[in-house]
N, C-alpha and C positions, 0 to 999 in steps of 0.2 A: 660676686657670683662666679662656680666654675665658670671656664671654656672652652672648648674645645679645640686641641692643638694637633697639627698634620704638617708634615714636610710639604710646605710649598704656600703655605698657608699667608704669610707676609709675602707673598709675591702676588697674590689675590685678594686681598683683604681690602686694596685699595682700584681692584683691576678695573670694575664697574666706571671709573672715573674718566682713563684712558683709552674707552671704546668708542672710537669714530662717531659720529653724527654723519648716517647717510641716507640719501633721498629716497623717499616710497613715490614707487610709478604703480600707477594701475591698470591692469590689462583688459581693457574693455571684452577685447574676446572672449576672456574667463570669466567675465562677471556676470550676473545673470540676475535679472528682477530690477525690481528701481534701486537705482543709484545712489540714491539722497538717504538709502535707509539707515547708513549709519553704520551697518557691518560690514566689516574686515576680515577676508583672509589672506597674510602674508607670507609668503613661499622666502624662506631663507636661516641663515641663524637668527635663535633665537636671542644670544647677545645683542647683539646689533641691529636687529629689529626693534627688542622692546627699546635699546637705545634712541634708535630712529621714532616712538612713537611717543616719548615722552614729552617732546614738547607740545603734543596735542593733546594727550589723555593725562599726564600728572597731577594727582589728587581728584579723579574724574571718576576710578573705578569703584565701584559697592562690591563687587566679588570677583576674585581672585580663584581661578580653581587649574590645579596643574598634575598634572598625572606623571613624573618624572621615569626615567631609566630609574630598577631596581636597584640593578647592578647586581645581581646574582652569581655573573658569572660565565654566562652564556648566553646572556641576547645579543641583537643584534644593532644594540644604537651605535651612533655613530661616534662617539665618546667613548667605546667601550674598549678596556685593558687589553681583553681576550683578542679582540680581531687587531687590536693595535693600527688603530685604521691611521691613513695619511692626516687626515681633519686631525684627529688627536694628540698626533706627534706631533703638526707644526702648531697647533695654538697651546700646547703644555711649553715646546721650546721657545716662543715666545713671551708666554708671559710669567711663565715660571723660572724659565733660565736652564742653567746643567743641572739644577736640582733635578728635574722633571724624570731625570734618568735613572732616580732612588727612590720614585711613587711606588706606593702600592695600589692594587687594583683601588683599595677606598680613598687614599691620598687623593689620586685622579678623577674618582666622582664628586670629594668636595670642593673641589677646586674648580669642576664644573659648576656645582652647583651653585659657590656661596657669592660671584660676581651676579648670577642670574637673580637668587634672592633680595638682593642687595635692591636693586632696579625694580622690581617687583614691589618692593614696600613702596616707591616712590609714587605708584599708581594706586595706591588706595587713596579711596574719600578718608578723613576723619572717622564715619564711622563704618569703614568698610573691612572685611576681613577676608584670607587666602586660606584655602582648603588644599591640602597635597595627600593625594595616595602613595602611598609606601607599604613595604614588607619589615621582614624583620630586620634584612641583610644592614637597612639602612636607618631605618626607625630614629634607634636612641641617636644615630650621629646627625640625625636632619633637628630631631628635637633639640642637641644641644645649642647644633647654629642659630636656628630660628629662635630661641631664647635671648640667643645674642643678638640678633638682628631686629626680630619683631619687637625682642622683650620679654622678660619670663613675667611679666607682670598682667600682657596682654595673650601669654595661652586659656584658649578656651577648652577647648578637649581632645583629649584621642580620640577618634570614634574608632569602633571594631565593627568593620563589615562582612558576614560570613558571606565569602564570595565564590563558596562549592558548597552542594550541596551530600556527596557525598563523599568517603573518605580514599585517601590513598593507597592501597594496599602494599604498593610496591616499595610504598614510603621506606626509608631505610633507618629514620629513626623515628617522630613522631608526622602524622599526615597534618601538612599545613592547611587548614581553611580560612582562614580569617585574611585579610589585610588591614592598614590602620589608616584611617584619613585625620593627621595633627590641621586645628583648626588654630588661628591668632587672629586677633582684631588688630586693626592699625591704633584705636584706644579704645582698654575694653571696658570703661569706664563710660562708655556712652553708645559702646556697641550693644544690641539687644535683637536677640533672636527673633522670628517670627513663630507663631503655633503654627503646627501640622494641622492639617484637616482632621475633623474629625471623623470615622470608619463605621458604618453603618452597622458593625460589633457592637462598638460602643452604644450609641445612641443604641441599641436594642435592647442593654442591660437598663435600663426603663421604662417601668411598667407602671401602670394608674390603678392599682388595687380596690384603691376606692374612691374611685370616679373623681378624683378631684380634677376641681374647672381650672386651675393651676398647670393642667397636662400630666404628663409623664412623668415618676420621679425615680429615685432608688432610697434603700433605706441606708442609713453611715451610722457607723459607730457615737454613741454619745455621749460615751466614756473617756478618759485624754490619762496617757499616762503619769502628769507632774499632778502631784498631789498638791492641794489646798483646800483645808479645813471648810473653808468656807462655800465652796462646791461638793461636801459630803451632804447628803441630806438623804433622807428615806422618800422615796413613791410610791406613790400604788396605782397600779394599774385599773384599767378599768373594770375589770374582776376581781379586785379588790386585794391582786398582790400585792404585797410590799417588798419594795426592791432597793437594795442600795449599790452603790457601784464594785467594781471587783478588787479584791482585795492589791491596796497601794496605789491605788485611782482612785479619782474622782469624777465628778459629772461636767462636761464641756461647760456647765455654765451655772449660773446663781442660783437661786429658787425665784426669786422673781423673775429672770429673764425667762427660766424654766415654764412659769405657768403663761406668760404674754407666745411663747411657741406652741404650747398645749393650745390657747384660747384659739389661734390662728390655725390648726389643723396640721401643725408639722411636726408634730411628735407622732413617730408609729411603736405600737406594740401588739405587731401582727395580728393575720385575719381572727386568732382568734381570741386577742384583746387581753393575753395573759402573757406576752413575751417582755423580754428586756428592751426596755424604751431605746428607740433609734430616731435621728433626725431626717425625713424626709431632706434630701436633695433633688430640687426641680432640673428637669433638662433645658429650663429656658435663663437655667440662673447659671450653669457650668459657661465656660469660657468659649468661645468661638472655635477655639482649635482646644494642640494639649500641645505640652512641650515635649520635643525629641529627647528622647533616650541616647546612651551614649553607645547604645549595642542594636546593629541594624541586621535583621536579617533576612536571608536569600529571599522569604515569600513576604518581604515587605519591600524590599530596592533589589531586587533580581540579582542573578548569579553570571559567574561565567560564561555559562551556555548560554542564557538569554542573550548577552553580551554580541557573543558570535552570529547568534541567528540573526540580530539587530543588524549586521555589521553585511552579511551574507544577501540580506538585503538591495542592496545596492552596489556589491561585489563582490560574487560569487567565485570568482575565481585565484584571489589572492585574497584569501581573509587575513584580515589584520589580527597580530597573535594577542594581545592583552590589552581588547579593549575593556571599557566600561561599560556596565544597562547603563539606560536612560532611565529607568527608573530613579538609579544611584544620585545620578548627577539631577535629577530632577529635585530631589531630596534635598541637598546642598541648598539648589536654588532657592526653593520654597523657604527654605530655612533663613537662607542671608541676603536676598534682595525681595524688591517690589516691580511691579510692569512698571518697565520704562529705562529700569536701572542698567548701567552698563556691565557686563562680564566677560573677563579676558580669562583665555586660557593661551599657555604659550609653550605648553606640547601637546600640539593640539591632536595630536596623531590620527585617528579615525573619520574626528572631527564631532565626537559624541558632545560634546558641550556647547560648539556651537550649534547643533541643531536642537536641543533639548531646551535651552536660551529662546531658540528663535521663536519655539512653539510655544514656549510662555508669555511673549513679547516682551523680550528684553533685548537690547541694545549687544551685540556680539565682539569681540575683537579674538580673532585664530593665530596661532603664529606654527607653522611646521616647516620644519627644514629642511626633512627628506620628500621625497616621491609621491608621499603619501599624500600629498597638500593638494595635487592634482588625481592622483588613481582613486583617493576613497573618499575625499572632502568633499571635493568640486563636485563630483555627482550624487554624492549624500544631499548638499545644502539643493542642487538643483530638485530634488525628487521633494525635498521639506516645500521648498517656496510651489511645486508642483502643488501639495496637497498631502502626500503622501502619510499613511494610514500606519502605519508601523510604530513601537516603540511606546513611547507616551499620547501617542496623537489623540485618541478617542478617550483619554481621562480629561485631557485642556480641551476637546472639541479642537481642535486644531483640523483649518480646512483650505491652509495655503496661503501664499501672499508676501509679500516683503521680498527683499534682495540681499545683495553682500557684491563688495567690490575684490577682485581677487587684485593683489597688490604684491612687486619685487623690491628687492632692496636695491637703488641705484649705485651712483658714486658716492662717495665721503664727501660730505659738506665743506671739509677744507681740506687742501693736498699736503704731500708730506712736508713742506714750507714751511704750512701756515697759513697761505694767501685761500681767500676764496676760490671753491671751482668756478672757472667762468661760467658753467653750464647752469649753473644754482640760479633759479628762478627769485626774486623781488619776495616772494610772499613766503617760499620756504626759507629763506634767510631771517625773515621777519618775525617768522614763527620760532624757530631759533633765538634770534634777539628776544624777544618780548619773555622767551620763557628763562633763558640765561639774568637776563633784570628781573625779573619778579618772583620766578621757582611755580608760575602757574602756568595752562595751555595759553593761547591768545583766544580770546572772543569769540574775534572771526575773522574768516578770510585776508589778509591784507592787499591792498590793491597799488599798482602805482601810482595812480592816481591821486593819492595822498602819502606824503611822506609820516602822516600822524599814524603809527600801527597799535595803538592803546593807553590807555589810562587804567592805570592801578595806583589805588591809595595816596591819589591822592597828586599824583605825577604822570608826565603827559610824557611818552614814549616816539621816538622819532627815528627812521631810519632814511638815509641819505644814500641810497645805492643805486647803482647805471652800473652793469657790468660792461659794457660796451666803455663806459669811463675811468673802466678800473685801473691804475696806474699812469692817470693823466696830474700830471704833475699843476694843472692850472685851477685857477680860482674860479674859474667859469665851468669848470666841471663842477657835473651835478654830484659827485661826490665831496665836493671839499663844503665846509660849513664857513661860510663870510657872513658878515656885519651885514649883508643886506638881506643873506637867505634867512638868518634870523627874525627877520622882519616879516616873511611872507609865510613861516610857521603857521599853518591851521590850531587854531584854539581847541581844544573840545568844546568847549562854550564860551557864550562874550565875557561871561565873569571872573575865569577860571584866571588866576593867579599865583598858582602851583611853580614847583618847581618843573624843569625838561629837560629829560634827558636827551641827547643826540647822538647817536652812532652813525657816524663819517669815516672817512679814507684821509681828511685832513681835515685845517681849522688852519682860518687864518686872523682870526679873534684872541687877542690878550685875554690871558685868565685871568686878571681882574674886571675888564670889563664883562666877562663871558658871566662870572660872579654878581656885578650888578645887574644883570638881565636877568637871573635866575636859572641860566644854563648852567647846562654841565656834559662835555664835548666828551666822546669814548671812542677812543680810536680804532677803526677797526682795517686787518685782523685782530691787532695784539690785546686788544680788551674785552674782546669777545670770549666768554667763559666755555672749554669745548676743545680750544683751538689746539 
């Protein structure tokens, strides 16, 4: 399969790997509604956030939706070539090298982008899929990566969203309207779209002509292009035309199945009984929804302007310059998840997706890094969990309720050493451990209380940590693993006979006998995956 190649490219290709694991604090004073609801928004980089959130959400999300920097040219992220901001210079000279100094403006956005994507795939469910708005500037280079990342085997479509309604005049070669949202499944072999509603349009093009107790129908063609002798036959209507099908067609069906649909009343040949036979189509027999097109426009997922007025809302005085309708992102929803399911968006900018999420009730996670996470988020989600009337609300009934925890990014789970921060709590180390062993979130909560923090597949997970004990060299610290603490191990159950794993600071058990118990001791810092 091509791939697509950029100076700086092997210096990121592996970067995602090398990104700190640091602690999420939650700011009770920013957070508003109950607590327990399950939504997130995190004020910081976006690397290092979604870093920090994997070990809770990996393989947890159902949709993925990201509205990234263009890169045109002249906005104002803070990645961006034009303003050569400080943020850019030192995480290019870091993880890129002297290279960093021979990017070009698009060098520099894939190199932002392809560690973020990377991480991103890591939080889909199995059958979960990531939606990204882009223009053209970026289009074919996001498509090539995510081919490479997602899988060219798992794109679903380009969708084309006409996001202005009228044209540019000033344009100086063609007026752009469109933007493109590439969708992939994490497998699309078991991913499956939801129907659209269906639009009171439709349901109107059926009508009951003749009163049938069936309800509503339309008439459909009963003719099929692929010829078969065996479906030519002559009819005659009930005026006693005779009809055969149009020249190089045939009739949808036998002559026998033909008359058992005559006997049943679903053959029409109009009111007045001389037209070319059509198959009645019931409205109670059409599908629940219809499936999305791959072309959306302005007066079906709203434009630009609505966008803004949505956005003016809640902050009139610094409008945010490209956000998204809620209709748009409502669309998405509808399409790739179910109430309940969780959706991350991780530029979250305005914060249109996590309030269009919230009103569907769906489970939220935000990540923004700039300003914006507190001027336009914070009181967008406050006015949503208010009630607030705007945007999609009165299509879901939406009439208020639920919360979201606003959340920073702390210190690095391990210093430049290696060793744990002292500061690092029992339970975020455990969530850490449990997801480094297994590549899942943890369950729940970990507690001191028990040094068992899980069972997956089969093996019983154990973590032996006292940061107050850290670097005490004795066998009576609660960090070292002895032949006796082995003994006072919590079972998951009386029967369980698994193997366990044990993550310690020491052992003072021979690995053969550690081997006849069914242990298996992992030293920590240095076996801990992260570090």
């Amino acid at each position: 399969m091509p791939v697509l190649d950029w100076i700086g490219k092997k210096a990121v290709i592996n970067h995602h790997c090398s990104v700190p694991y640091r602690l999420i604090h939650c700011d009770k004073d920013k957070s508003v509604g109950d607590p327990d609801s399950g939504n997130l928004l995190v004020q910081g980089d976006n690397l290092e956030a979604l870093k920090a959130l994997l070990p809770y959400y990996a393989g947890k999300v159902k949709c993925i939706y990201i509205d990234p920097p263009y890169n045109t040219g002249n906005e104002g992220w803070v990645y961006n070539d034009n303003v050569n901001s400080p943020e850019m210079r030192a995480w290019l000279g870091k993880a890129v090298g002297k290279e960093a100094e021979d990017l070009s403006r698009h060098d520099k956005w894939l190199c932002m982008m392809y560690p973020r994507l990377r991480l991103l795939k890591d939080f889909l469910r199995e059958d979960g899929s990531i939606w990204m708005s882009i223009d053209d500037n970026e289009a074919h280079s996001l498509k090539l990566i995510c081919d490479e990342i997602f899988g060219k085997q798992n794109f679903i479509a380009n969708v084309v969203w006409q996001k202005k309604y009228a044209p540019a005049n000033d344009a100086k070669w063609l007026s752009d309207n469109h933007d493109h949202i590439l969708a992939y499944a994490k497998d699309k072999s078991i991913w499956r779209p939801n129907l659209l509603p269906r639009t009171i349009s439709m349901n109107e093009r059926y009508k009951n002509f003749d009163n049938d107790p069936r309800g509503p129908w339309k008439a459909d063609n009963f003719s099929v292009k692929t010829y078969s002798a065996s479906t030519d036959y002559e009819i005659i209507s009930p005026n006693g035309r005779k009809i055969r099908p149009p020249k190089s067609r045939s009739w949808a069906v036998n002559k026998e199945k033909f008359d058992e649909l005559l006997s049943d009343n679903r053959i029409w040949f109009g009111k007045s009984g001389n037209n070319v036979p059509a198959i009645k189509r019931f409205l109670d027999d059409v599908k629940d929804g219809i499936t999305s097109l791959t072309l959306w426009t302005y007066s079906e997922v709203g434009h630009n302007q609505d966008a803004k007025k949505e956005v003016k809302e809640f902050n009139s005085i610094n409008v945010f310059d490209t956000p998204k309708p809620e209709r748009l992102i409502n669309r998405i929803i509808q399409i790739a998840t179910n109430e309940g399911d969780i959706v991350l968006d991780s530029f979250a900018g305005s914060g249109t997706t996590g309030a269009v999420a919230h009103k569907m009730g769906r489970q939220h996670i935000s990540v923004e890094m700039g300003e914006h996470a507190h001027t336009h988020i914070v009181p967008r989600y406050q006015k949503v969990i208010a009630g607030e009337q705007g945007g999609i609300s009165k299509d879901v009934s939406w009439q208020g309720g639920g919360g979201f925890r606003y959340c920073t990014l702390g210190e690095p789970l391990f210093d430049a050493e290696g060793h744990i921060n002292p500061r690092v709590k029992f339970s975020s180390l455990a969530a850490h451990i449990y997801f480094c062993e297994t590549g899942s979130p943890i369950p729940r909560r970990a507690s001191t209380s028990s040094p068992l923090i899980g069972l997956f597949q089969g093996r019983a997970i154990y973590l032996l940590h006292d940061a107050e004990m850290m670097g005490v060299p004795s066998r009576r610290a609660g960090n070292v693993l002895t032949l006796g603490r082995i003994k006072t191990l919590p079972l998951p159950d009386k029967q369980f006979k698994g193997p366990r794993i044990v993550y310690a600071e020491g052992c003072t058990v021979p690995d053969d006998r550690l081997a006849s118990l069914g242990v298996t001791f992992k030293h920590i810092p240095y076996q801990i995956a992260g570090v």
